[in-house]
N, C-alpha and C positions, 0 to 999 in steps of 0.2 A: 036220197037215203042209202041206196045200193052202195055209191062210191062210198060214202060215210065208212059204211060197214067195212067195204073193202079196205080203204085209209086203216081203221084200227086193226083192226087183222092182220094186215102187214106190219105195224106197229110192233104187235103183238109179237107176232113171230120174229121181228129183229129186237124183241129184248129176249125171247127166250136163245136165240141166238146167242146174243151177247154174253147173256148170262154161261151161257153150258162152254164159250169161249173163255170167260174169266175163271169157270171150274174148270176147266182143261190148262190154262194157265196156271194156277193153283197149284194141279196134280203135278203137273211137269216141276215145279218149283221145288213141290217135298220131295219128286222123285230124286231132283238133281241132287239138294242135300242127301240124304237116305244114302246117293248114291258116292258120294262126297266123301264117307268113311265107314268100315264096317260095322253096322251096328250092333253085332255080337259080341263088340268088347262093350257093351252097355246091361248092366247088371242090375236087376230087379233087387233089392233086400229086405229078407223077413226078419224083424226084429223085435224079442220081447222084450218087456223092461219089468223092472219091480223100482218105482222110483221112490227117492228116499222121503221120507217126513220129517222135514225140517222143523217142523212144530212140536212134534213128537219124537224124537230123533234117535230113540232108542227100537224104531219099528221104519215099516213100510208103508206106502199107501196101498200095493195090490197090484196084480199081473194085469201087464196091461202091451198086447198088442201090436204095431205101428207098422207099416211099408214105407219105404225111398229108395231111390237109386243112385248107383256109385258107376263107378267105369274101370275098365282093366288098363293098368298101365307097366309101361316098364318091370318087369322082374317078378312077377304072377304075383303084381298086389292089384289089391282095386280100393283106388283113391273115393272118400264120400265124403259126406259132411260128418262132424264131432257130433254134431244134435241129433244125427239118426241112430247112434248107436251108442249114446252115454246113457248108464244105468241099467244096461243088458244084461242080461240071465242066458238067452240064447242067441242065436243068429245064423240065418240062412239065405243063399244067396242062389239066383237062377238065369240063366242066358234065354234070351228072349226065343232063338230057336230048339230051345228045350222046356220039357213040364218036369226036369229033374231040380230036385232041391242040393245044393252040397254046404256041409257045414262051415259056416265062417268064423274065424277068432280075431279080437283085433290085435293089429302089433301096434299099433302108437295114436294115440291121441293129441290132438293138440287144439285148446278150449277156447285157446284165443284167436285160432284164426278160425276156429269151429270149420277141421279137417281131420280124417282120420283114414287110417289105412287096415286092411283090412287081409288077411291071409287065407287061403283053401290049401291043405293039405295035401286033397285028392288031386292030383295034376289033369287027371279026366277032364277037369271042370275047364283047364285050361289051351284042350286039343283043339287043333285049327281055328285058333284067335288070335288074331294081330293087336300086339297091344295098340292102345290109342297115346301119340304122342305129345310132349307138350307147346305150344307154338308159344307166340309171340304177344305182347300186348294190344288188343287191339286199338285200330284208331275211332275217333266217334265218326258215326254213321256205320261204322263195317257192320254187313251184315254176318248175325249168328243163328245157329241151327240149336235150339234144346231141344234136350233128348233125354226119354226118362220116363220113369211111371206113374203119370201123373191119376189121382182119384176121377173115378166116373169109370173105368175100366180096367182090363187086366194083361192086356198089351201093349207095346212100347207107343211110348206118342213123340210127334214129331211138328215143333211148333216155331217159327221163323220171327224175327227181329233185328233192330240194330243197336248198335251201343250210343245211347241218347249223353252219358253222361259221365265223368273219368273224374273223383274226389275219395277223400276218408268219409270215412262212412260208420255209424255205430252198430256194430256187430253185435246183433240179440244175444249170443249163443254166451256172450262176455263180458260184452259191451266198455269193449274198447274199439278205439278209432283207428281202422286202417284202410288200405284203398280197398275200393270198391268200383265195381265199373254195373251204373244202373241203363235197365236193357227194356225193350216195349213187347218182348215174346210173351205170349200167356205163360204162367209159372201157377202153378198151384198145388196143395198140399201131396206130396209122396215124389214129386219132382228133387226135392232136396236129396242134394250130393249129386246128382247128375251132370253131367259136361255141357258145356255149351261150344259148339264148333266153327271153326273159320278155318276154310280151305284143309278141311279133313284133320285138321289138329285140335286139343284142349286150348280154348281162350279164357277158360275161365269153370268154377263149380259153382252152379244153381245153392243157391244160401237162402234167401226170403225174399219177400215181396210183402205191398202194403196192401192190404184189405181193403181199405177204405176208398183204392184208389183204384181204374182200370189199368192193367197190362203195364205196371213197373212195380219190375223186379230187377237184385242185385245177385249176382255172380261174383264171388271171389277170383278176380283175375292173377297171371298169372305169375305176377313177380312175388305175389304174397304165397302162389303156389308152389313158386322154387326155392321161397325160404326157405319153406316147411320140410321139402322134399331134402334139399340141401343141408339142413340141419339134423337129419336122419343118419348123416354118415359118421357122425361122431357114437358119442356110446350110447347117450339118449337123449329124448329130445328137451332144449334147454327153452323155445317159445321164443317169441319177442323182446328185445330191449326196451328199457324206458327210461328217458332221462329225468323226468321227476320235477319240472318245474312248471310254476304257472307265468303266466309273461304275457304282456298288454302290446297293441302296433303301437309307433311312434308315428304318427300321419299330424298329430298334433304339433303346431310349431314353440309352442310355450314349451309343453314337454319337453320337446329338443333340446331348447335352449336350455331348461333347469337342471339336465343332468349332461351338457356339454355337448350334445351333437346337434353341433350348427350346421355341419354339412351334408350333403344328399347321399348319405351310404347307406341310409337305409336301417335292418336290424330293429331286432325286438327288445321291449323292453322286462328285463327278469324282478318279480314284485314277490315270489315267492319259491322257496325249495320244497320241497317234501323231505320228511326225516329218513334213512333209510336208504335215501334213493339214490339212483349213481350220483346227480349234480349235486350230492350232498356234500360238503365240504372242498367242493370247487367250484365255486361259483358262489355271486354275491348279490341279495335286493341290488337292485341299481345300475347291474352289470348289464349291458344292451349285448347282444348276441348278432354280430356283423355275417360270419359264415360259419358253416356246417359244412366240414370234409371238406375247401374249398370252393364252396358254391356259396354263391350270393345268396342273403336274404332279403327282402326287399319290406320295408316301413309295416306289410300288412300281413307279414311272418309267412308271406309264400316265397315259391322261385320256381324259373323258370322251367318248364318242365318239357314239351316239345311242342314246336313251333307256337303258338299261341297258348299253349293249353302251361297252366300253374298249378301246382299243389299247394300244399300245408307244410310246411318245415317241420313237422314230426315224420313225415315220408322217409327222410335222408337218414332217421336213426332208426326208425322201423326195418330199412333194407339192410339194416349192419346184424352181427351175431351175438349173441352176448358174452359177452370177455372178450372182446374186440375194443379199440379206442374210437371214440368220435374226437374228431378234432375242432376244437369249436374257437374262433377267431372273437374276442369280446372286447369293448370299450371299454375300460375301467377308470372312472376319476379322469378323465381326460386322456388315457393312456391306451393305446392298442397294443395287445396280448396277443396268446396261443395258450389254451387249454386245453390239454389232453387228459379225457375223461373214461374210464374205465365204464363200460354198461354191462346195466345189473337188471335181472328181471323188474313186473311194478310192484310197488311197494305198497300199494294202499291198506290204510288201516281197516277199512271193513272189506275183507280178502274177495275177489272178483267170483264169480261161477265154477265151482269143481266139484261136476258131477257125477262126479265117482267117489271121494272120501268121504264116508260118515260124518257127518259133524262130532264135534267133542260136546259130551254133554257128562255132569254130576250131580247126584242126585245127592243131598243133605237134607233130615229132617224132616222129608218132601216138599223140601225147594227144588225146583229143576233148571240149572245153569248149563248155558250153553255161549259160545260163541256169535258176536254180531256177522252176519256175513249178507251178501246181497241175495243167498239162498233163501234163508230165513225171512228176509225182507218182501222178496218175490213171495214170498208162500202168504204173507201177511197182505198183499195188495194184490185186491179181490175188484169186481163189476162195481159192488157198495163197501169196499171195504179199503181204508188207508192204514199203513204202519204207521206206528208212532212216530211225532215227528220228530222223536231224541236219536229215533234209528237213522231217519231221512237226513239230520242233521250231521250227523257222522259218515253218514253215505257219502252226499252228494251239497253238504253243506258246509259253515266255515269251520263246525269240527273236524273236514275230511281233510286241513289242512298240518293236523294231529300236532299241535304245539305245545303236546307233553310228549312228545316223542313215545308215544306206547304202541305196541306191537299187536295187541289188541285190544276188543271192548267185551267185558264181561256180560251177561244177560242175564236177567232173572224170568224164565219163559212163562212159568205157570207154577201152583202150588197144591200139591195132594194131600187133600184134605187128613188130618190128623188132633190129636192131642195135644200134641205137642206145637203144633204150629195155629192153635188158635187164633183170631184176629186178623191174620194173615191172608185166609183162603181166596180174597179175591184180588190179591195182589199178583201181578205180570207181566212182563213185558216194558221192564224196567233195567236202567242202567247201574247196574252196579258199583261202586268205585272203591269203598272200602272192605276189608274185614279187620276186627279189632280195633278201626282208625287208622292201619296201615294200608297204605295205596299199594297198588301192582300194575305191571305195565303187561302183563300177557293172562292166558288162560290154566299155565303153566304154574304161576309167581300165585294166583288165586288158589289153587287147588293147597297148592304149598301152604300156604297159610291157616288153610282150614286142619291140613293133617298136624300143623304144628300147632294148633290152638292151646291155649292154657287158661285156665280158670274153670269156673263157674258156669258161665254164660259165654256165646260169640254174638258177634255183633255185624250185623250185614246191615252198610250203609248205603243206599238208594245216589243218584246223581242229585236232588231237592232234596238229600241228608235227610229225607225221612227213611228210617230203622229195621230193621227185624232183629229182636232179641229172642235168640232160644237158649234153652238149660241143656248144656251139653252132657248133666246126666242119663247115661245109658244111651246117648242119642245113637252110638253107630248101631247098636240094637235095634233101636228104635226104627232106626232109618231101612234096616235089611228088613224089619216086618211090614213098612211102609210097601217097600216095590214087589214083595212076593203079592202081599193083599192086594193091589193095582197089574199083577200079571204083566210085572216088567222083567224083562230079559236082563238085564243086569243094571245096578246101583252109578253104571260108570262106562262112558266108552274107553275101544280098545287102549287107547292113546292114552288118556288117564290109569288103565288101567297096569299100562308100561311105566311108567313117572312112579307107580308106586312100590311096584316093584323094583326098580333101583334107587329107590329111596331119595327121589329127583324132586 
């Protein structure tokens, strides 16, 4: 029984061993990173917001709070994420070896890579900091160091990983696809815009992670962070290129043959343009796309990227500027080209995330018109709640391929209750498409039509051409006692309210 005893007790004390070894191991690890780079170019950020109401769009929702962190780089800015500081009223930022606040303002936002930068006035904020530089792509497996202020306390945290994974990726903040490098560090809410490290440089900015899943999360790496950066030195910032087609692999050998590539080159096949969009009016259904800038595309729309590792062929025009050429190598009818294509920002018909303009909205009769946008969309899709599917179908469905060429989608949001709009009151969230029986292809072309109305009656035709007719007697009357009674700030946003004044 004695030895027994003894047996566990040494036991015992060779796991507490082990263990206070593998804490010691540990410590040495965060110490080495920590040690790795200064962490005083790492910046705590207080930011309020008053975010917009996209359902109500002539108001707010209400002050609303938030923390994340940014890093100081190059030229006393500190680089963070677009999503910690869109919709701001204030902004304060703090170095971890101080409890001083100093005022921050942003100089540039950019929504699509959800990055922004950030200026201090007071240079105090910036004595004895080394900025933090920007390094290199990392490879997978490198290990990285995040760093940042993550929720649970109010100290810097310092939390270790490697890079599991190098593709595009759909950016919340915009939700468009570009590279993304996902990482196994813990990352958690207030960490956003924080740096991730390798050998004391930027590899990358802390951007999201998935809830539902343990310890993966995405950093925006660094080639998308030298666009951003690099696009800065012009007069302002112009965003990502987008070529604007939809295009299928050729892995099929029938395919091949039906559109003439019998042999193994490879290249996508183009099935669709976008109106609008740079490959608009150079490029053809049918045209297979061999190379991008002189680099191969291979049957499954990737190429070769470094040593083993492949991308997306939207990479290679991602990395260009806009008003730059892509030079795109195509198959045509049996025929190998050179297409030199002009890039243009994207053009989608229901406008992507911008979290800073107001939406355009007008109020008629106490109809409330506003623009389709993925804002309004976002606002309508709830835990139990779905947008309509006439929105979804515009969004992300085969209306989003917009083959009436319109520049946008009109919305009928809600209707305030009236006299004048009897019958009406629970109508919503509806696509608009005429007024009088005349179509319009913008928000601009609709407004116009209503200030130019003639007759009797206007006539607002629904997408299912079912109606609303009102008596434009006394209506604009009507309409100003409508939003004083409802305690609306004005009948019209800014933007409408310019259009009428030049009589646009």
């Amino acid at each position: 029984m004695d030895k027994k005893k003894n047996k566990r007790t040494v036991v015992r004390g060779r796991l507490i061993i082990f263990g206070l070894m593998f804490f010691f191991v540990e410590f040495l690890l965060a110490s080495a990173a920590a040690a790795d780079f200064k962490t005083d170019s790492v910046v705590k950020i207080f930011a309020t917001r008053n975010t917009i109401d996209y359902i109500n769009p002539w108001q707010s929702k209400g002050v609303q709070e938030i923390t994340g962190s940014g890093c100081i780089i190059q030229g006393n800015r500190i680089l963070t994420n677009a999503h910690v500081v869109n919709q701001n009223t204030f902004i304060q930022v703090r170095r971890e070896s101080s409890q001083k606040k100093y005022i921050a303002k942003i100089e540039t936002v950019g929504n699509d890579c959800d990055l922004a930068i950030l200026r201090v006035e007071d240079l105090e904020f910036f004595k004895g900091v080394l900025p933090l530089e920007i390094g290199e792509l990392p490879n997978l497996q490198d290990k990285v160091t995040v760093v940042g202020f993550p929720m649970g306390g109010d100290k810097l945290s310092i939390t270790q990983g490697v890079v599991s994974r190098m593709e595009a990726i759909n950016y919340v903040n915009s939700d468009r696809n570009l590279l993304g490098a996902q990482i196994d560090a813990a990352i958690n809410p207030g960490n956003s815009g924080g740096p991730a490290i390798n050998n004391g440089k930027i590899v990358g900015i802390v951007m999201q992670g998935i809830s539902e899943s343990q310890n993966i999360g995405y950093i925006i790496p660094t080639p998308i962070i030298n666009h951003f950066l690099n696009d800065l030195k012009g007069s302002q910032y112009a965003g990502f290129p987008y070529l604007g087609l939809h295009f299928s692999n050729t892995e099929n050998k029938a395919l091949r043959n039906y559109y003439g590539a019998v042999d193994d080159a490879g290249g996508v096949l183009v099935y669709n343009i976008l109106p609008f969009s740079s490959a608009d009016g150079f490029l053809k259904e049918g045209d297979i796309i061999l190379e991008v800038n002189g680099v191969a595309i291979s049957d499954d729309a990737t190429f070769v990227f470094r040593d083993n590792e492949r991308l997306d062929m939207a990479h290679l025009i991602n990395m260009q500027k806009i008003g730059e050429i892509a030079v795109l190598k195509i198959r045509r009818e049996n025929k190998i080209s050179t297409v030199n294509i002009p890039l243009k920002p994207i053009p989608d018909l229901v406008k992507i995330a911008n979290h800073f303009e107001k939406p355009s909205f007008y109020i008629y009769g106490g109809l409330i018109f506003t623009v389709l946008s993925t804002d309004l969309i976002g606002s309508l899709s709830g835990k139990d709640t779905l947008p309509p599917f006439s929105f979804v179908y515009y969004n992300a469905g085969l209306g989003s391929l917009n083959e009436k060429r319109k520049k946008e989608i009109v919305v009928l949001l809600k209707v305030l209750p009236d006299e004048i709009n009897i019958g009406y009151h629970d109508r919503g969230y509806e696509i608009i498409t005429k007024v009088d029986g005349k179509e319009f292809d913008s928000f601009k072309q609709f407004v116009k039509l209503i200030e130019d109305r003639q007759g009797g009656n206007i006539v607002f035709e629904a997408e299912d051409k079912d109606k609303i007719i009102l008596s434009c007697k006394d209506i604009d009357k009507i309409t100003r006692d409508i939003v004083r009674r409802n305690n609306i700030s004005s009948q019209f946003s800014d933007d409408v309210a310019q259009l009428k004044k030049n009589g646009n």
